[in-house]
PyMOL Python script that loads the backbone (N, CA, C, O; Angstrom):
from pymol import cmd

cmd.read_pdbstr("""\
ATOM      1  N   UNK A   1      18.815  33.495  35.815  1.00  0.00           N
ATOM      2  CA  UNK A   1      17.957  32.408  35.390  1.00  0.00           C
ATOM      3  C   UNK A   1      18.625  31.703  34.216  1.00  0.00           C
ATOM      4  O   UNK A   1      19.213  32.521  33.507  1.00  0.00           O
ATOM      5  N   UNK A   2      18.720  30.500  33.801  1.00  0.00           N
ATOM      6  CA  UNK A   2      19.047  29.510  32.808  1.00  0.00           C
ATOM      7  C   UNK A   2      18.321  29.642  32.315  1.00  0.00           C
ATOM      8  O   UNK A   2      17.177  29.823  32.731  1.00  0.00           O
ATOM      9  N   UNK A   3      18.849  29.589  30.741  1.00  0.00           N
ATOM     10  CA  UNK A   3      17.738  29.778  30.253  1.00  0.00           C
ATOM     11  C   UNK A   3      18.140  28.327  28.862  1.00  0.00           C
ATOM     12  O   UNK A   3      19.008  28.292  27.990  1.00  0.00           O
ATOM     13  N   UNK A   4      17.160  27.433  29.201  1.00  0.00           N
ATOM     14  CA  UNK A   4      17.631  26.249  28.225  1.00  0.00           C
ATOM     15  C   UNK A   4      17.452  26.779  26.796  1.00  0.00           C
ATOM     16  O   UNK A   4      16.650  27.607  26.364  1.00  0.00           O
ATOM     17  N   UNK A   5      18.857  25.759  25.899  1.00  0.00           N
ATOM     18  CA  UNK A   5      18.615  26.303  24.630  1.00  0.00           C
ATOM     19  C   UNK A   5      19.286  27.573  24.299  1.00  0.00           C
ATOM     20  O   UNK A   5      19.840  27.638  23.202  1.00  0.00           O
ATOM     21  N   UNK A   6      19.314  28.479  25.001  1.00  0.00           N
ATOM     22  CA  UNK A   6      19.139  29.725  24.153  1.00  0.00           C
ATOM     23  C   UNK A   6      20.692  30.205  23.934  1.00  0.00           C
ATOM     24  O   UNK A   6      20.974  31.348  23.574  1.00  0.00           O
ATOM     25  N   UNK A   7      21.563  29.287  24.170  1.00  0.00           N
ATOM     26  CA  UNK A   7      23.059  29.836  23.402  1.00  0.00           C
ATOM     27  C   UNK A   7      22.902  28.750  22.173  1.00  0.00           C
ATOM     28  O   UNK A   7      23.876  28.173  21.689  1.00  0.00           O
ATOM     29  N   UNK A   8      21.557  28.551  21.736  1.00  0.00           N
ATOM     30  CA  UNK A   8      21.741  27.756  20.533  1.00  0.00           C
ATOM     31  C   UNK A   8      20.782  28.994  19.497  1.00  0.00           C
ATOM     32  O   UNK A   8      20.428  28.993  18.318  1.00  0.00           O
ATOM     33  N   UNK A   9      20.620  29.950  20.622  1.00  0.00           N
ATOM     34  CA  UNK A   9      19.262  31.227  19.698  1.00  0.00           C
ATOM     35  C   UNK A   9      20.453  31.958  18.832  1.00  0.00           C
ATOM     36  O   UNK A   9      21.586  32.039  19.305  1.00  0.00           O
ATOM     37  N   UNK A  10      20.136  32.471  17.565  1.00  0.00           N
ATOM     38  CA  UNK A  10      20.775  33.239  17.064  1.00  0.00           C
ATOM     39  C   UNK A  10      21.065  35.060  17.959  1.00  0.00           C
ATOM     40  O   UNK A  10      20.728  35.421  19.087  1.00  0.00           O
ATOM     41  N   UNK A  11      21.661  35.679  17.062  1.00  0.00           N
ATOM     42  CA  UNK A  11      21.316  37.169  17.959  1.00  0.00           C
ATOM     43  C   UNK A  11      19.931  37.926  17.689  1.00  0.00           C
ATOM     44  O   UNK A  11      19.316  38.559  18.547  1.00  0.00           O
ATOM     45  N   UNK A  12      19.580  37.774  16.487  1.00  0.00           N
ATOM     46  CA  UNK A  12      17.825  38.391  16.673  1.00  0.00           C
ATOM     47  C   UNK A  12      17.229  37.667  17.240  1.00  0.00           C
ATOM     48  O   UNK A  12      16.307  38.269  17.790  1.00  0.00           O
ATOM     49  N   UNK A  13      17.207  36.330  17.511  1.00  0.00           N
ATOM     50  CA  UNK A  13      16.480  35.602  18.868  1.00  0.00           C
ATOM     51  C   UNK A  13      16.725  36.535  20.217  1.00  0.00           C
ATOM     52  O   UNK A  13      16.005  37.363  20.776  1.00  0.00           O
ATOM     53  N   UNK A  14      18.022  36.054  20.488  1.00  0.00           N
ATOM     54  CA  UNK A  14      18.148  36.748  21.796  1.00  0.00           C
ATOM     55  C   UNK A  14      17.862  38.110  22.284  1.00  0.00           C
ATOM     56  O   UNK A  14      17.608  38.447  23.441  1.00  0.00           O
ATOM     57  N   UNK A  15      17.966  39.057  20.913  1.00  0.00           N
ATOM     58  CA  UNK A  15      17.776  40.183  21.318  1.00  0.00           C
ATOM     59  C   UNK A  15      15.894  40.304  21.440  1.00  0.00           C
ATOM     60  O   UNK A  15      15.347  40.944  22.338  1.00  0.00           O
ATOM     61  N   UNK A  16      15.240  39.657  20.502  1.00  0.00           N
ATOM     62  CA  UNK A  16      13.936  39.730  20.963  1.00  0.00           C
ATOM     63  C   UNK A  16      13.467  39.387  22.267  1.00  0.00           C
ATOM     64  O   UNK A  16      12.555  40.058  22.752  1.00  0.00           O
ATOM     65  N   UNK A  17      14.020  38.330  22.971  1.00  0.00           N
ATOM     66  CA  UNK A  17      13.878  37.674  24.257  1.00  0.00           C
ATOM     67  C   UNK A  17      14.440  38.597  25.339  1.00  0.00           C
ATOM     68  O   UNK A  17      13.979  38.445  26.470  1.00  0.00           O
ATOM     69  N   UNK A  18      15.384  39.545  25.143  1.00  0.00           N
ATOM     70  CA  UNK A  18      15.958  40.291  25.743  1.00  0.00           C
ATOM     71  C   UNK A  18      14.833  41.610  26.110  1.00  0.00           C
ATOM     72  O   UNK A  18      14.767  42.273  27.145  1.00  0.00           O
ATOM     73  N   UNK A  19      13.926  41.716  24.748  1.00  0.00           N
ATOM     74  CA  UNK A  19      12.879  43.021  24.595  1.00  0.00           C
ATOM     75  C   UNK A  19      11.752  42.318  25.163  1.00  0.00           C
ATOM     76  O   UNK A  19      10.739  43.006  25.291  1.00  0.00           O
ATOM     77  N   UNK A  20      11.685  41.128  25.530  1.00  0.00           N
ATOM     78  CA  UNK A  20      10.243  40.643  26.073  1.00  0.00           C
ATOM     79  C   UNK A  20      10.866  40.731  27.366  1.00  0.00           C
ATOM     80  O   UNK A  20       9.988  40.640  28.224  1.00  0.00           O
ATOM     81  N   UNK A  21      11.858  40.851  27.803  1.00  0.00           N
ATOM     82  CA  UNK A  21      11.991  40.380  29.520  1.00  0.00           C
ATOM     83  C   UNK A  21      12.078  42.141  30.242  1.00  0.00           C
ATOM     84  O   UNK A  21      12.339  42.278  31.438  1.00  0.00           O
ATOM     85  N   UNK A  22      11.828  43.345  29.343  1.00  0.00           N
ATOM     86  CA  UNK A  22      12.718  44.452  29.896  1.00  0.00           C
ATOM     87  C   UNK A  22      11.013  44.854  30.182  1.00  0.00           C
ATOM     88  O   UNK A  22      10.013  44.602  29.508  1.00  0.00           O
ATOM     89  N   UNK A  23      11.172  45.522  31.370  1.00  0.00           N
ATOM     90  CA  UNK A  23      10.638  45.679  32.744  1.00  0.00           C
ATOM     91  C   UNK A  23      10.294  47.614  32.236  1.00  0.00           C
ATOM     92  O   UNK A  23      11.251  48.296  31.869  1.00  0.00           O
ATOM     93  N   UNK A  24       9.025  48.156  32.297  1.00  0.00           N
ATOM     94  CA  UNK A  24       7.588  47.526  32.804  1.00  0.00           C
ATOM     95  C   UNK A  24       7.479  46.447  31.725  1.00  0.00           C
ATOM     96  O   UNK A  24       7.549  45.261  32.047  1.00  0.00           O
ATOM     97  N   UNK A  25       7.321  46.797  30.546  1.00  0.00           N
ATOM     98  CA  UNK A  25       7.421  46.476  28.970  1.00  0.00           C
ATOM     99  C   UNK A  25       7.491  47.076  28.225  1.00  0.00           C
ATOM    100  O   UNK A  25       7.138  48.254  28.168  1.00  0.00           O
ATOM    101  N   UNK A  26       8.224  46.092  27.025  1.00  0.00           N
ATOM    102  CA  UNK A  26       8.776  46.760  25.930  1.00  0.00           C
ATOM    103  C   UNK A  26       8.248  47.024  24.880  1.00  0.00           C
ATOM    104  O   UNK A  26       7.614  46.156  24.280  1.00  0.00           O
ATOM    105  N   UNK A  27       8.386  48.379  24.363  1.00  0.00           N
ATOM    106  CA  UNK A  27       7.379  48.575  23.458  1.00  0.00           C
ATOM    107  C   UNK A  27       7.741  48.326  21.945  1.00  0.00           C
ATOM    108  O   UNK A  27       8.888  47.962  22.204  1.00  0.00           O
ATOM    109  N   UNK A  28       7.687  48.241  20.707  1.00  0.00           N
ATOM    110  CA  UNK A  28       7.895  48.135  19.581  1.00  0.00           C
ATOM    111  C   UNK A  28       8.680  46.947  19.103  1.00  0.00           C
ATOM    112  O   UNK A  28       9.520  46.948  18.203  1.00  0.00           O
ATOM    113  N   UNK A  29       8.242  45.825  19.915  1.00  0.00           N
ATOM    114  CA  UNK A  29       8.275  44.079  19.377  1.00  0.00           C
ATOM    115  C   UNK A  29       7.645  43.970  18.436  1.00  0.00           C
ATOM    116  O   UNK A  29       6.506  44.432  18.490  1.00  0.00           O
ATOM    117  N   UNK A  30       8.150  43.251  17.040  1.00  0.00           N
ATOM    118  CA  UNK A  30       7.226  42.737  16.003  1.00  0.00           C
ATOM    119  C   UNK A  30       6.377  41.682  15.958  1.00  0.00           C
ATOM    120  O   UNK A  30       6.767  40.580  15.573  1.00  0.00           O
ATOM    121  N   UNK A  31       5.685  41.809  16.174  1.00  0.00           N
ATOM    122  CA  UNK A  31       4.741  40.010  16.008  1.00  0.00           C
ATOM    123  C   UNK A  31       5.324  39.118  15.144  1.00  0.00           C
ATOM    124  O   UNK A  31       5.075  37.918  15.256  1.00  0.00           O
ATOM    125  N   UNK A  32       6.266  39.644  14.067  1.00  0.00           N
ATOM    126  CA  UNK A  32       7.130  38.205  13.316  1.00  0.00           C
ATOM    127  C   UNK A  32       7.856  38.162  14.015  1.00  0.00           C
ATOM    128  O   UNK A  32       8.174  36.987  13.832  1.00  0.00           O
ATOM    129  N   UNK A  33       8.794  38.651  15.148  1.00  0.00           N
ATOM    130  CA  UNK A  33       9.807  38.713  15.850  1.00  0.00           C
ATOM    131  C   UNK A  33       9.388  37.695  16.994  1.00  0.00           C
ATOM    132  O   UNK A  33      10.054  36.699  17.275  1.00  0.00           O
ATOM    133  N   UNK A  34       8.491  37.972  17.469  1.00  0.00           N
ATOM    134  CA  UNK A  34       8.234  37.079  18.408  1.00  0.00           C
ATOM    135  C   UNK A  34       7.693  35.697  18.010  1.00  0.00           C
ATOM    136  O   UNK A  34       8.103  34.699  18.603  1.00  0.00           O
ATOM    137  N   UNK A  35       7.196  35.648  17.472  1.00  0.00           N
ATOM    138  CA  UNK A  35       6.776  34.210  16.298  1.00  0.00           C
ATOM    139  C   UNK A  35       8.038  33.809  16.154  1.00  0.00           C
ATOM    140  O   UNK A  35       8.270  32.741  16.721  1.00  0.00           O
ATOM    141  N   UNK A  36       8.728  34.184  15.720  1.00  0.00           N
ATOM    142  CA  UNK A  36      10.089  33.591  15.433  1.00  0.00           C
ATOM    143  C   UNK A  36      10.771  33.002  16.160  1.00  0.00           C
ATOM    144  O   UNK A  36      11.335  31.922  15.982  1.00  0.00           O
ATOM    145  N   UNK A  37      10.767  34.014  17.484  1.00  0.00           N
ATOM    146  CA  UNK A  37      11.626  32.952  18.241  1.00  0.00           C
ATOM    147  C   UNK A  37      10.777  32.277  19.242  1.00  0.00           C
ATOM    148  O   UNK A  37      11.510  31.434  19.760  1.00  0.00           O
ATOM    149  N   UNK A  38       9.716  32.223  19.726  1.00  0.00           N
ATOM    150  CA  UNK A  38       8.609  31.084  19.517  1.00  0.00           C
ATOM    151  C   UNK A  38       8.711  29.809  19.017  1.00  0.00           C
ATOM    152  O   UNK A  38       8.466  28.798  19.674  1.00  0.00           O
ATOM    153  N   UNK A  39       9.228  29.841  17.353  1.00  0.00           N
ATOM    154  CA  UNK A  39       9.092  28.775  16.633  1.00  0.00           C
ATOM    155  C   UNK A  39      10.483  28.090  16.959  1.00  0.00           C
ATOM    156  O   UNK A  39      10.479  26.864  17.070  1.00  0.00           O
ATOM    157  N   UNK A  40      11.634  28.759  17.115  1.00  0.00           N
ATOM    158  CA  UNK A  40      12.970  28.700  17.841  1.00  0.00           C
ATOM    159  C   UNK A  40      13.180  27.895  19.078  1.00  0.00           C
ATOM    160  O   UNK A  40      14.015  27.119  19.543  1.00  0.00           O
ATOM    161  N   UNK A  41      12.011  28.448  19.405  1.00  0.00           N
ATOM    162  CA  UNK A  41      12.210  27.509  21.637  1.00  0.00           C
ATOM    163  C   UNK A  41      10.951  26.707  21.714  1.00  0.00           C
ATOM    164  O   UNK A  41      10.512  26.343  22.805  1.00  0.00           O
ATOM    165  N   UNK A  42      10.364  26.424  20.595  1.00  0.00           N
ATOM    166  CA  UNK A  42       8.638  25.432  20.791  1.00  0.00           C
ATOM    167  C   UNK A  42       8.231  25.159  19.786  1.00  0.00           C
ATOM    168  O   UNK A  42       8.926  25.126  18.771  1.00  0.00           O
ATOM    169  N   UNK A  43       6.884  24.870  19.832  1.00  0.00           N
ATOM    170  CA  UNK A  43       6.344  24.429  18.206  1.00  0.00           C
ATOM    171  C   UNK A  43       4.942  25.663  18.425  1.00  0.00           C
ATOM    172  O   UNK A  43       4.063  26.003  19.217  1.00  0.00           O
ATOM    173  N   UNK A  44       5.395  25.902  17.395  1.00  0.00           N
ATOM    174  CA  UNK A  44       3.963  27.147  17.228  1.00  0.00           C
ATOM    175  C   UNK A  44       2.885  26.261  16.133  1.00  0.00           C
ATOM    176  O   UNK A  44       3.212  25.489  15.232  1.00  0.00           O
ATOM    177  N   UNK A  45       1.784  26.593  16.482  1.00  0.00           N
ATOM    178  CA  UNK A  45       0.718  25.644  14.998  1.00  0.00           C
ATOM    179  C   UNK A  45      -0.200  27.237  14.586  1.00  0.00           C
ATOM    180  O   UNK A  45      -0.487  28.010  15.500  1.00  0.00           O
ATOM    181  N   UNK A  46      -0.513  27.495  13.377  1.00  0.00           N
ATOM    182  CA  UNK A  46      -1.741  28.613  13.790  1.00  0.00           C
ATOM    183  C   UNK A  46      -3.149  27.506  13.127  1.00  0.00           C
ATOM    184  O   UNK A  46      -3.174  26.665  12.228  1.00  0.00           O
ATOM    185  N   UNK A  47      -4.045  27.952  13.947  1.00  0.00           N
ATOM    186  CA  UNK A  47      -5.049  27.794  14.423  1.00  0.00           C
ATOM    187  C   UNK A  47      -6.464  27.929  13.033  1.00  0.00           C
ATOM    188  O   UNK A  47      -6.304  28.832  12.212  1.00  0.00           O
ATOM    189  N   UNK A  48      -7.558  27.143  12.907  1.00  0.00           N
ATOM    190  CA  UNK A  48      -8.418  27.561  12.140  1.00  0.00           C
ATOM    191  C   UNK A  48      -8.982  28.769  12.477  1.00  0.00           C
ATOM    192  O   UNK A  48      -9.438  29.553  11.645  1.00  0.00           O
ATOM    193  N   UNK A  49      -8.965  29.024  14.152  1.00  0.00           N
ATOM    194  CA  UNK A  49      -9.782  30.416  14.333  1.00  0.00           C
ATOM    195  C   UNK A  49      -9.135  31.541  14.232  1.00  0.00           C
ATOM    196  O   UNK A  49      -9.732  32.546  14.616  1.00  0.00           O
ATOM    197  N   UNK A  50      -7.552  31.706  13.615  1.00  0.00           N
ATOM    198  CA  UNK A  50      -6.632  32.681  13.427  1.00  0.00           C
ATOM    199  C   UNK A  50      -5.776  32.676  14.837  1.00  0.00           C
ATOM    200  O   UNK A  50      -4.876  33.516  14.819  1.00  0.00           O
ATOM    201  N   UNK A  51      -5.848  32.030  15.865  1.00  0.00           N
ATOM    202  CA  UNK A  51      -5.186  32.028  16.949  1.00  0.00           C
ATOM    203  C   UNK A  51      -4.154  31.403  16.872  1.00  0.00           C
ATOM    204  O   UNK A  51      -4.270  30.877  15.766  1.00  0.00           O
ATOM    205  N   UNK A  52      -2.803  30.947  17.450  1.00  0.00           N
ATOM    206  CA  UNK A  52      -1.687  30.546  17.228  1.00  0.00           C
ATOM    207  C   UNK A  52      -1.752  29.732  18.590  1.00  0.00           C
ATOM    208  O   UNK A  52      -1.819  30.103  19.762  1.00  0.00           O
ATOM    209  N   UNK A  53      -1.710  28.597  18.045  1.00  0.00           N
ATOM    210  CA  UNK A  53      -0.949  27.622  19.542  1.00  0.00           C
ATOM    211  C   UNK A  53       0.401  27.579  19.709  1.00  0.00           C
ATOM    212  O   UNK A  53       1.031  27.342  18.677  1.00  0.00           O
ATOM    213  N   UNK A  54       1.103  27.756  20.822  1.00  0.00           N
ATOM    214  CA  UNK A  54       2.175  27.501  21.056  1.00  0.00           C
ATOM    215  C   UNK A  54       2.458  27.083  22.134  1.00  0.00           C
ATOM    216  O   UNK A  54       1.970  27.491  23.187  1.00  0.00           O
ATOM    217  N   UNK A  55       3.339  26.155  22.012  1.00  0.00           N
ATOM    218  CA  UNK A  55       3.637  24.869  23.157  1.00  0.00           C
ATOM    219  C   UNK A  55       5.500  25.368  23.515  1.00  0.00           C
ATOM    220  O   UNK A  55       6.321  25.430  22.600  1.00  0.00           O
ATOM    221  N   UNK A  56       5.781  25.605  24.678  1.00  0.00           N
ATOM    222  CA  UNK A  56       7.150  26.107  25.159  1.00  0.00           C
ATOM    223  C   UNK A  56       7.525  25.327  26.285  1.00  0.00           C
ATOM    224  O   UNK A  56       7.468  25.894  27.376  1.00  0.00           O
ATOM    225  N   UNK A  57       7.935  24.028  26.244  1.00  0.00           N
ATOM    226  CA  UNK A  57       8.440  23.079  27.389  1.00  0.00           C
ATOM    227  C   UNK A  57       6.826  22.545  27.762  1.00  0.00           C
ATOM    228  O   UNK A  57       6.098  21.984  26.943  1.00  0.00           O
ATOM    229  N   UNK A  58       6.515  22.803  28.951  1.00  0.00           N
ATOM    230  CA  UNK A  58       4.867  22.466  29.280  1.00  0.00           C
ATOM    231  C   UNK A  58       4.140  23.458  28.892  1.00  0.00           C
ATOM    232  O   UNK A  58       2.965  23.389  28.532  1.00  0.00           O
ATOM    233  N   UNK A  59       4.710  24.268  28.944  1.00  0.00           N
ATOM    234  CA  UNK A  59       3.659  25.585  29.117  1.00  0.00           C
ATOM    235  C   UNK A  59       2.925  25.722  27.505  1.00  0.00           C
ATOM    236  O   UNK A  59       3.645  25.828  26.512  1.00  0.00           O
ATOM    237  N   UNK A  60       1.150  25.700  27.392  1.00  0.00           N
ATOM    238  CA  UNK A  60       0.687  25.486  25.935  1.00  0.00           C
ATOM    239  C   UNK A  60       0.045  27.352  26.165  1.00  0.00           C
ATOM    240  O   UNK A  60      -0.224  27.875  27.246  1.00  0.00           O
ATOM    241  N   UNK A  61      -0.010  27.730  25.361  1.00  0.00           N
ATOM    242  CA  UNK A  61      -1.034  29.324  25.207  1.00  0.00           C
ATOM    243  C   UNK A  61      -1.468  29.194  23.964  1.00  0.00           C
ATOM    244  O   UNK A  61      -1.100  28.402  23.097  1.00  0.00           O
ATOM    245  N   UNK A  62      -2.577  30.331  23.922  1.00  0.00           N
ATOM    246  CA  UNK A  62      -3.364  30.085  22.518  1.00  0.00           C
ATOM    247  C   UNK A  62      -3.149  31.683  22.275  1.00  0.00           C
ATOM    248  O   UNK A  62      -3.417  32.336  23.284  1.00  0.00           O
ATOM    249  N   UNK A  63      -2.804  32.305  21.370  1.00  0.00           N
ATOM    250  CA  UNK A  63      -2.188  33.479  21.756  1.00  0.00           C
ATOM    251  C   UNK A  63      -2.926  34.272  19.787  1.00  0.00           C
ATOM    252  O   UNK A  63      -2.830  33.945  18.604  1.00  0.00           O
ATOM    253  N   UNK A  64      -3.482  35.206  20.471  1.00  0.00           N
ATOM    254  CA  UNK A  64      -4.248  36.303  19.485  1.00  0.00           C
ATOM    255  C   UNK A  64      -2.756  36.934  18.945  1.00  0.00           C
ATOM    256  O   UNK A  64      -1.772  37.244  19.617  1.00  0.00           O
ATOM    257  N   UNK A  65      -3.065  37.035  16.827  1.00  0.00           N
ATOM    258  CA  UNK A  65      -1.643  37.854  16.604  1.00  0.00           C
ATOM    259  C   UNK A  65      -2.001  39.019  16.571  1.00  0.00           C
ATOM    260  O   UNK A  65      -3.159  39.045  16.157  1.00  0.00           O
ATOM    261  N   UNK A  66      -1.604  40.075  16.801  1.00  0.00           N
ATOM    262  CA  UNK A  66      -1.938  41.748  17.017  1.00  0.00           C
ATOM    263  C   UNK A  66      -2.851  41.993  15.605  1.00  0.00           C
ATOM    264  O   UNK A  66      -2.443  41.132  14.826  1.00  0.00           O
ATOM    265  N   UNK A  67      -3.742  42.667  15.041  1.00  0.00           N
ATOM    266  CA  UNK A  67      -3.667  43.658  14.215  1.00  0.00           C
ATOM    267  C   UNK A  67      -2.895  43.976  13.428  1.00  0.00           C
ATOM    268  O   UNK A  67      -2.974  43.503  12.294  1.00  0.00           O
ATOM    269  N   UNK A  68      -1.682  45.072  13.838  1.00  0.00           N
ATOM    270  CA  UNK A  68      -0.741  45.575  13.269  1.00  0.00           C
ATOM    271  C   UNK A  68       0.610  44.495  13.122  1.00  0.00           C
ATOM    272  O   UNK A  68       0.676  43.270  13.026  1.00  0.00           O
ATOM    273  N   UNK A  69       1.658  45.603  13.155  1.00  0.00           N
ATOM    274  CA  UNK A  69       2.913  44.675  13.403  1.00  0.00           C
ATOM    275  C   UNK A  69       3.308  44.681  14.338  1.00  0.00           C
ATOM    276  O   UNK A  69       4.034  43.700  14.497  1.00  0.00           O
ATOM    277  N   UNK A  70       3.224  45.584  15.562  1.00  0.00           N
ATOM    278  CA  UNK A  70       3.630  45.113  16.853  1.00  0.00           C
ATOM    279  C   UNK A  70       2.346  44.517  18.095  1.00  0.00           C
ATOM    280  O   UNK A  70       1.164  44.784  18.310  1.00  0.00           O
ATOM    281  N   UNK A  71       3.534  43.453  18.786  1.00  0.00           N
ATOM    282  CA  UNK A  71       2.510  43.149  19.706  1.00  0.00           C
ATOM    283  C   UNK A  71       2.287  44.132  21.091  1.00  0.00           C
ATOM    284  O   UNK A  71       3.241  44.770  21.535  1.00  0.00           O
ATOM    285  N   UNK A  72       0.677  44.206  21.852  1.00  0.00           N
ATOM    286  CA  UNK A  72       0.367  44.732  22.711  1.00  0.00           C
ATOM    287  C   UNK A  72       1.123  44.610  23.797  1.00  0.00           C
ATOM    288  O   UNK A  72       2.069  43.823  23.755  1.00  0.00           O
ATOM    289  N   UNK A  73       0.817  45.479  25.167  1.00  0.00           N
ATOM    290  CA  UNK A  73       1.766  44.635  25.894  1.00  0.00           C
ATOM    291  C   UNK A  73       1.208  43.685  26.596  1.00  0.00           C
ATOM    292  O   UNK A  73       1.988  42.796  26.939  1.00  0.00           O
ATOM    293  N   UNK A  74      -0.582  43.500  27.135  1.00  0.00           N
ATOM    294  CA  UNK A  74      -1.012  41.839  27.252  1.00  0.00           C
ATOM    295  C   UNK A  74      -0.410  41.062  26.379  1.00  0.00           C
ATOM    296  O   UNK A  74      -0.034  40.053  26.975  1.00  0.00           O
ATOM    297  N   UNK A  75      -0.119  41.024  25.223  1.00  0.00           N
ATOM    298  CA  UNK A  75       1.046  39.752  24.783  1.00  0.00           C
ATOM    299  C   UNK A  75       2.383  39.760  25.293  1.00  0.00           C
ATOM    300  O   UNK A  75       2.841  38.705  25.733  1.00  0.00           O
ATOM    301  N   UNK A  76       3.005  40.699  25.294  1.00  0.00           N
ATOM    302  CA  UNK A  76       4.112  40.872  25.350  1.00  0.00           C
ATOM    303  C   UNK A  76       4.468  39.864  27.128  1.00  0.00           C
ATOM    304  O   UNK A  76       5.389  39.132  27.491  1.00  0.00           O
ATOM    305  N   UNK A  77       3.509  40.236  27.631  1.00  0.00           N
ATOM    306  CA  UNK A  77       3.164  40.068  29.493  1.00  0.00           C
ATOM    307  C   UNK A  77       2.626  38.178  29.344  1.00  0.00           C
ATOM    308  O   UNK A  77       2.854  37.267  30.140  1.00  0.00           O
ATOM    309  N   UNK A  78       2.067  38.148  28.359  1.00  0.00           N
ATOM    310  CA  UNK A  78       1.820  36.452  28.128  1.00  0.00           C
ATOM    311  C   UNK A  78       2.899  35.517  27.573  1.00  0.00           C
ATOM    312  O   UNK A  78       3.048  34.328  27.856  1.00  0.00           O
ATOM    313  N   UNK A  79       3.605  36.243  26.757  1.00  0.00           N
ATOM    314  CA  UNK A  79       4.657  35.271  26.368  1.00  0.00           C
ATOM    315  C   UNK A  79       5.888  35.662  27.376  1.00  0.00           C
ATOM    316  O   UNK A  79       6.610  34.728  27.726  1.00  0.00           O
ATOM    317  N   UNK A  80       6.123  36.716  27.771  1.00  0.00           N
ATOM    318  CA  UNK A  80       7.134  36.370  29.190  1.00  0.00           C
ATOM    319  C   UNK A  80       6.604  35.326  30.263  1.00  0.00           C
ATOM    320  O   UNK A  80       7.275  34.434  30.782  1.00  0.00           O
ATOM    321  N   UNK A  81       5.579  35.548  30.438  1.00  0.00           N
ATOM    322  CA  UNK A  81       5.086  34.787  31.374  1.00  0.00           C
ATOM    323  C   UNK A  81       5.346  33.167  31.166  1.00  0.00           C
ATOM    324  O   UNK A  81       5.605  32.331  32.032  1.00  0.00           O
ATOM    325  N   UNK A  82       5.232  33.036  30.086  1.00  0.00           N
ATOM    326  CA  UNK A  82       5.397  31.450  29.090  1.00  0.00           C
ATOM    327  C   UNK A  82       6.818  31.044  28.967  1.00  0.00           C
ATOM    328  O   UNK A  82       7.263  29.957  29.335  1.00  0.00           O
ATOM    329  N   UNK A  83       7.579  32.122  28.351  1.00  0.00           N
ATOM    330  CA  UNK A  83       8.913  31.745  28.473  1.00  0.00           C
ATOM    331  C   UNK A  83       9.720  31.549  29.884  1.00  0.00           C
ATOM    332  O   UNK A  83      10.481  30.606  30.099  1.00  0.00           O
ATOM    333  N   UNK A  84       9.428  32.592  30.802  1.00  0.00           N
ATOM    334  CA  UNK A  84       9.635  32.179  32.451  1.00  0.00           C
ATOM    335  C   UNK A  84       9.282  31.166  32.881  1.00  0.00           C
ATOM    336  O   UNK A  84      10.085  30.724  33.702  1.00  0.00           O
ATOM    337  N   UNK A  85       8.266  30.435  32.685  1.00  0.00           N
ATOM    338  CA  UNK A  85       7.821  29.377  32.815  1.00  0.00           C
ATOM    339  C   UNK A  85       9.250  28.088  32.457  1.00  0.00           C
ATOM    340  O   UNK A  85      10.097  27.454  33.086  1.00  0.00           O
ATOM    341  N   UNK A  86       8.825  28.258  31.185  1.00  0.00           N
ATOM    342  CA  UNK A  86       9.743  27.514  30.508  1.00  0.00           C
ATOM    343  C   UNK A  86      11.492  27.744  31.159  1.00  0.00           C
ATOM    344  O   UNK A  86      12.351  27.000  30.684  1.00  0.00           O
ATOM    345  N   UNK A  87      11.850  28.637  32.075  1.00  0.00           N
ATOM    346  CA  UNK A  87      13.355  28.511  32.118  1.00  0.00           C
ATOM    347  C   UNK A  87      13.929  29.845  31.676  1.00  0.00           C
ATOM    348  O   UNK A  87      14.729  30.507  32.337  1.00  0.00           O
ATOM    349  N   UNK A  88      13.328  30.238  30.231  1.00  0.00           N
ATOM    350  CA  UNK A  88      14.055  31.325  29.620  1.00  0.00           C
ATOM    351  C   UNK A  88      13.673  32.777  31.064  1.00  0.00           C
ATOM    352  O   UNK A  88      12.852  32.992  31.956  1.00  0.00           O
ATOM    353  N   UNK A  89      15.033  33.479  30.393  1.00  0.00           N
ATOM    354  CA  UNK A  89      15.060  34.629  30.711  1.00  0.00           C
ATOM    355  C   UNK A  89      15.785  35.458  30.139  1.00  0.00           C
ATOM    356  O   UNK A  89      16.209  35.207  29.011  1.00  0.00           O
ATOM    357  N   UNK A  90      16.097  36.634  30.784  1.00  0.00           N
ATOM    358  CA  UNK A  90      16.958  37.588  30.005  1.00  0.00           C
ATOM    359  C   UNK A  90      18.599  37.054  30.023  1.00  0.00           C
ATOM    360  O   UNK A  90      19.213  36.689  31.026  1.00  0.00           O
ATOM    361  N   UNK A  91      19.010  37.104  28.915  1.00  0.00           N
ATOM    362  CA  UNK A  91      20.717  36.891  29.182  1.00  0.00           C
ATOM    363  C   UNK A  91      21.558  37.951  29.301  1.00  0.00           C
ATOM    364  O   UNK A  91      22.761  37.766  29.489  1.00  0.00           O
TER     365      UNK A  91
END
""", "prot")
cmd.dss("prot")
cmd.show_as("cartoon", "prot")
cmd.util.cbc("prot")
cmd.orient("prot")
């Protein structure tokens, strides 16, 4: 898969994008990690209700930040889903 952009991602980009694409899912992603490169491949806004919009090519999600520091894997399964969308994949 092409993945637009992303030989412009640094290596903690890629390697996060690399931990969102690994199959069932990956466990111990940081929620700043993924925000990050989020803000990297889209425009993230956060939200008055604590929710985070993020817009990735077409694809818009309104996306809950975990609790802790890592995200669940329903996120983890929503923002692959978003970035696939968008083109990205694993490199």
């Amino acid at each position: 898969m092409t993945s637009p952009g992303s030989e412009h991602l640094d290596s903690r980009h890629r390697d996060t994008l690399r931990q969102i694409f690994e199959h069932p899912s990956s466990h111990n992603i940081e929620w700043r990690a993924v925000l990050s490169l989020l803000e990297a491949v889209g425009t993230v806004t956060e939200r008055h209700d604590g929710k985070v919009a993020v817009t990735v090519g077409s694809e818009q999600e309104f996306l809950e930040p975990p609790a802790g520091k890592d995200v669940d894997v329903q996120l983890v399964v929503d923002v692959r889903r978003m970035l696939a969308s968008a083109g990205y994949g694993p490199s």
